[in-house]
C-alpha positions, 0 to 999 in steps of 0.5 A: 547481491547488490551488484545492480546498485554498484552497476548503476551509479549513473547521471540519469535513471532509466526509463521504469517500467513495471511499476503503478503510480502511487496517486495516494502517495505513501508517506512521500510528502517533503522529502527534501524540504523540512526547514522550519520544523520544530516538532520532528518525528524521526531523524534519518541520517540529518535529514528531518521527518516533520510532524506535519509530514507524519500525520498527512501519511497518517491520514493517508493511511488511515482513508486507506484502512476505511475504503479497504473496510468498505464501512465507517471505522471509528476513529480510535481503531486507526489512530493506535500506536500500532497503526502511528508506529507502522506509518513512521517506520514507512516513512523511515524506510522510504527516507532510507531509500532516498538517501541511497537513490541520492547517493548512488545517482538514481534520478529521473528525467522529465522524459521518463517523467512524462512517459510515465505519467502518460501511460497510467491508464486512470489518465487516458481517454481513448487510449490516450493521455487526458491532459484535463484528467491529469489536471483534475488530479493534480488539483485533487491532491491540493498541489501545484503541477510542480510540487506532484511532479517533484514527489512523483520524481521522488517515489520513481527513485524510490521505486528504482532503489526498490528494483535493485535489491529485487534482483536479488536471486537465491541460491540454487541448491537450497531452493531444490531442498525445499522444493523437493519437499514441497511436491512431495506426495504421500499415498492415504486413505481415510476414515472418518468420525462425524458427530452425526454418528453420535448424537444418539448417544449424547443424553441431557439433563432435565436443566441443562438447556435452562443452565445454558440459558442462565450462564449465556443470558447476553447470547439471547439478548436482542440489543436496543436499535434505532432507525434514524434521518440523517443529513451531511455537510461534507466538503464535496456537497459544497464542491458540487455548489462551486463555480469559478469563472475564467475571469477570476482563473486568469486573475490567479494566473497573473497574480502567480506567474511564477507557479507556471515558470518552466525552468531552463531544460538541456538534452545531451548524449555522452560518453562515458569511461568508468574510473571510480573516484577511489580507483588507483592511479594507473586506472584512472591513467587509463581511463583519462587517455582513453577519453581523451582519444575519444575526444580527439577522434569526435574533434576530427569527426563530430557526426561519429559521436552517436557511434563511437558512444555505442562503441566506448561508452562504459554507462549501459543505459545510454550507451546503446541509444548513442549516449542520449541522456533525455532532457533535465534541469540543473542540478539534476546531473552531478555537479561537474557534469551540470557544470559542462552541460550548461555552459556550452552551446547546442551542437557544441562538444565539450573537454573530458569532464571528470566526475566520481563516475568516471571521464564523460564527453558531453554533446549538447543535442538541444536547449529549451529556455526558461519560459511561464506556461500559456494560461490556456495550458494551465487552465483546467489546472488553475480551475480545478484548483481554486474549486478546491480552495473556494469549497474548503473555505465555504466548508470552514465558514459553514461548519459553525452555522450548520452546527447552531441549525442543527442545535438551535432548530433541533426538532427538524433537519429540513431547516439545514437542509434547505440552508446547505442544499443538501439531501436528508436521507433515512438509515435502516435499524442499527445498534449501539454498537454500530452494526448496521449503522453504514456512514452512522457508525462514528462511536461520538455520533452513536453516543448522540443517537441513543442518549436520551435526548434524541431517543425520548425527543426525538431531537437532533443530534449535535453535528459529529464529524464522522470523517475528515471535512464531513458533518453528520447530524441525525435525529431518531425516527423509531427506537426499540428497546434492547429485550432478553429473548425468553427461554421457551423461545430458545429452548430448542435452539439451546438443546440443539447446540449442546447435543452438537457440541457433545457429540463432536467431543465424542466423534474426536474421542473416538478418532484418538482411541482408534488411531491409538489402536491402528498402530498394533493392526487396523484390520478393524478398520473400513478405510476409504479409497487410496489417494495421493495427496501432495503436500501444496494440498488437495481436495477436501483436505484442510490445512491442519490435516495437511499438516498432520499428515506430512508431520507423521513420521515416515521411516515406518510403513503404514503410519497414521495422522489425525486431525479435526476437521472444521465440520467437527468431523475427527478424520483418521488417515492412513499413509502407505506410501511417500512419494518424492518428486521426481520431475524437472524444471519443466514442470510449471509447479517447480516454476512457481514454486521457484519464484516463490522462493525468490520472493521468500528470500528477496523479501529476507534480504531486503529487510536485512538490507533495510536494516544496514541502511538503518545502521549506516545512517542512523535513526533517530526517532522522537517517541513523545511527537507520536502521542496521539494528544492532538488528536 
């Protein structure tokens, strides 16, 4: 299964391709630097999960769970231990594969880098890259164009790792057993018992409707609601306000040069003759002479490198592009092979190199020297950035004084308003548990809503904070007092659904006593159409009646299955005839159905695969760091 990582354990990633970049960055925060924690979470193979790290995925997480709502969640819903431990295990599966992507020798090159990002469409404009896009979003995440970079180049590892274990293919001949039961097809007719058919039958008693009434009072309650004015402080309100000047870019630029310095980067091609670091002395023998003719026939002709790179070299992601291995920076490659590059010269050949992967002739093919980025180059980046800073602290600075507004002056919230520059908008009627309350569903801001205060004085709210960097006070315009429907307002309503709820007891009674009888003759019966009925299902077929239907027992013809339907319906089938599949490949079902499988499968192996990156360099998790007390 894993001969595509072994394969791979190359000096420089392949271009990816196939893959979506991560912009919310799943938990990919400080792989590799974590000194300094003095609370970590999790520790995988000696390297250390801060805390600080944990509870950034945390909230990515749960930003994530609240867009995927569509509406407020309270808090506590996405702070569980369920949600905490789910968050930890992402974060330890990725560690995982990082650790393997690092010791295998998966990396990615600037080029590849920068390929990547320039064809993510959310980053182009007319079909091309936006540097101004790519810019404002780099200054969205709060980072420096490097620290994204360097997590960016971290989760393409990750990714690549991932796309290893993918080519894991099952096999053949368990994949043909179950795809054989999958199309096949059984021959039906039905018959079928609706509660319409009964209801005539079901009789009630004088009180039934006033029993159901009494023992089901809080179905006919119509809880309290409220209507209200709201007002909200939020970060990007302020944002909004901001505006940064050249001047004081340029001030920034100055005062960190060093933000913007670009490292010394080289480009090489090599040639590379695999010989394993545990390889016996023969191989490596081999090997060594091999390159080392290789190296004389480059001395004698140098402008033949690219060809004989095509020929000999043993690293299948360069060798067909001459050996050219892009651009990087130190430390990128393995030590000796760093080593080799940077010390020779542009245009320049150097000695056969020995590395764990083998013998490499390296050809320096270009140099760019350590330079600091133009500030007009840097620009949109510095301003987009500061505008962050400079809203962040204007919302600290405010958050107590829109609180003492909101408290202090709290017969209205035009005095906030005014203060903020912010809009005051009006809610529809919700509940107290928060159905229909939109932005207003924050279980502390409900609280404050309906207490006393705010329903009999009209008063505002105290300032909630409903979300990360936003304030919410509200002040109640109109209330309704929660009210128990009467009976005879219900009363039809109530005979209504307990003659429904008899007579699908008596549709289902009726299906079960006939199939009971079909078994010793169902000539009685008046059975619909025959159809065929494959079992990846079929119209107006639900998945328990699938299920019942291939589940009856097929060595004796007709069988018969029944089944509930959701209607309250009570259907009998008849099955006269099962029908193996009996096409080939070339049906697009079988297609599908094969990747399907695939994915079954691959999904089982990665998980055991997970699980002996786990053992291998164990996981050590620190359960009393997963508390929710700071919160």
């Amino acid at each position: 299964m894993f001969d595509f990582v072994r394969s791979n354990r190359r000096i420089v990633q392949l271009v990816l391709a196939g893959i979506t970049l991560p912009f919310a960055f799943w938990g990919v925060e400080s792989y590799v630097s974590n000194v300094g924690a003095s609370n970590d979470v999790a520790t995988v193979g000696g390297s250390k999960i801060s805390h600080q790290e944990f509870l950034q995925s945390l909230q990515t997480q749960q930003d994530r769970l609240r867009s995927a709502a569509g509406r407020p969640v309270p808090q506590e819903m996405l702070d569980t231990p369920e949600i905490r431990q789910e968050v930890l295990n992402n974060l330890i599966d990725q560690r995982l594969l990082l650790l393997h992507a690092s010791k295998v020798g998966i990396g990615v090159g600037d080029a590849q880098l920068a390929q990547f990002i320039a064809s993510v469409p959310s980053l182009q404009e007319g079909g091309k890259f936006s540097k101004e896009k790519y810019e404002a979003l780099v200054a969205a995440q709060n980072m420096s164009k490097e620290v994204f970079e360097a997590r960016l180049r971290q989760d393409m590892s990750i990714q690549q790792a991932l796309g290893a274990v993918s080519a894991a293919m099952p096999g053949r001949s368990g994949a043909d057993r179950w795809l054989t039961a999958q199309l096949e097809e059984r021959e039906i007719a039905e018959l079928s018992f609706t509660p319409e058919q009964f209801q005539g039958q079901v009789k009630l008693g004088a009180d039934a409707s006033k029993t159901y009434y009494e023992s089901h009072r809080s179905v006919f309650e119509v809880p309290e609601q409220v209507r209200v004015e709201f007002v909200a402080l939020t970060r990007q309100a302020l944002m909004d306000q901001v505006s940064v000047s050249d001047e004081e870019a340029m001030a920034w630029y100055k005062g960190h040069a060093d933000q913007y310095r670009q490292p010394e980067e080289r480009r090489a091609s090599h040639i590379l003759i695999l010989a394993d670091k545990n390889a016996d002395g023969a191989a490596v023998k081999t090997a060594s002479s091999k390159a080392e003719d290789l190296l004389a026939k480059i001395r004698k002709a140098p402008g033949d490198f690219a060809v004989l790179a095509r020929q000999n070299s043993q690293d299948p992601g360069s060798a067909a592009k001459g050996g050219d291995l892009d651009w990087f920076r130190r430390g990128m490659m393995v030590k000796p092979f760093d080593d080799a590059a940077f010390a020779l010269k542009e245009g320049e050949v150097s000695g056969v190199v020995r590395s764990d992967f083998g013998f490499h002739i390296i050809k320096l093919t270009g140099l760019k020297p350590e330079k600091i980025r133009a500030f007009e180059e840097v620009r949109g980046e510095i301003l987009a950035q500061l505008s962050q800073q400079t809203a962040a602290r204007k919302f600290t600075e405010a958050t107590e004084s829109f609180s003492n507004i909101v408290y202090e002056q709290a017969d209205s919230l035009q005095p906030a308003v005014d203060k903020f520059k912010l809009k005051s908008m009006q809610s529809g009627w919700f509940t107290k548990d928060g159905k229909g309350a939109g932005p207003l569903g924050h279980p502390k801001l409900l609280a404050a809503v309906f207490s006393d205060d705010a329903i009999k004085n009209k008063r505002n709210t105290e300032a909630v904070e409903v979300a990360p960097d936003t304030l919410v006070s509200a002040r109640v315009l109109e209330h309704k007092p929660a009210a128990l429907r009467p009976l005879e307002e219900v009363k039809g309503e109530i005979e209504q659904h307990l003659v429904r709820e008899e007579a699908v007891k008596l549709a289902r009674q009726a299906g079960e006593a006939a199939q009971a009888r079909a078994g010793k003759g169902d000539a009685e019966f008046k059975w619909g159409a025959s159809r065929s009925v494959p079992r990846l299902g079929a119209a107006n077929i639900g998945r328990e009646e699938l299920q019942a239907i291939f589940k009856a027992d097929g060595t004796r013809m007709p069988a018969y299955a029944g089944a509930a339907r959701g209607d309250g319906s009570y259907v009998l089938y008849r099955i006269s005839q099962i029908r193996p599949f009996k096409g080939g490949d070339e049906d697009s079902r079988v297609q599908a159905l094969r990747q399907q499988y695939s994915r079954v499968v691959a999904g089982e192996e990665f998980s055991a695969w997970l699980g002996s990156l786990r053992q291998h360099y164990g996981v050590e998790i620190h359960q009393k760091a997963l508390e929710t007390k700071e919160r």
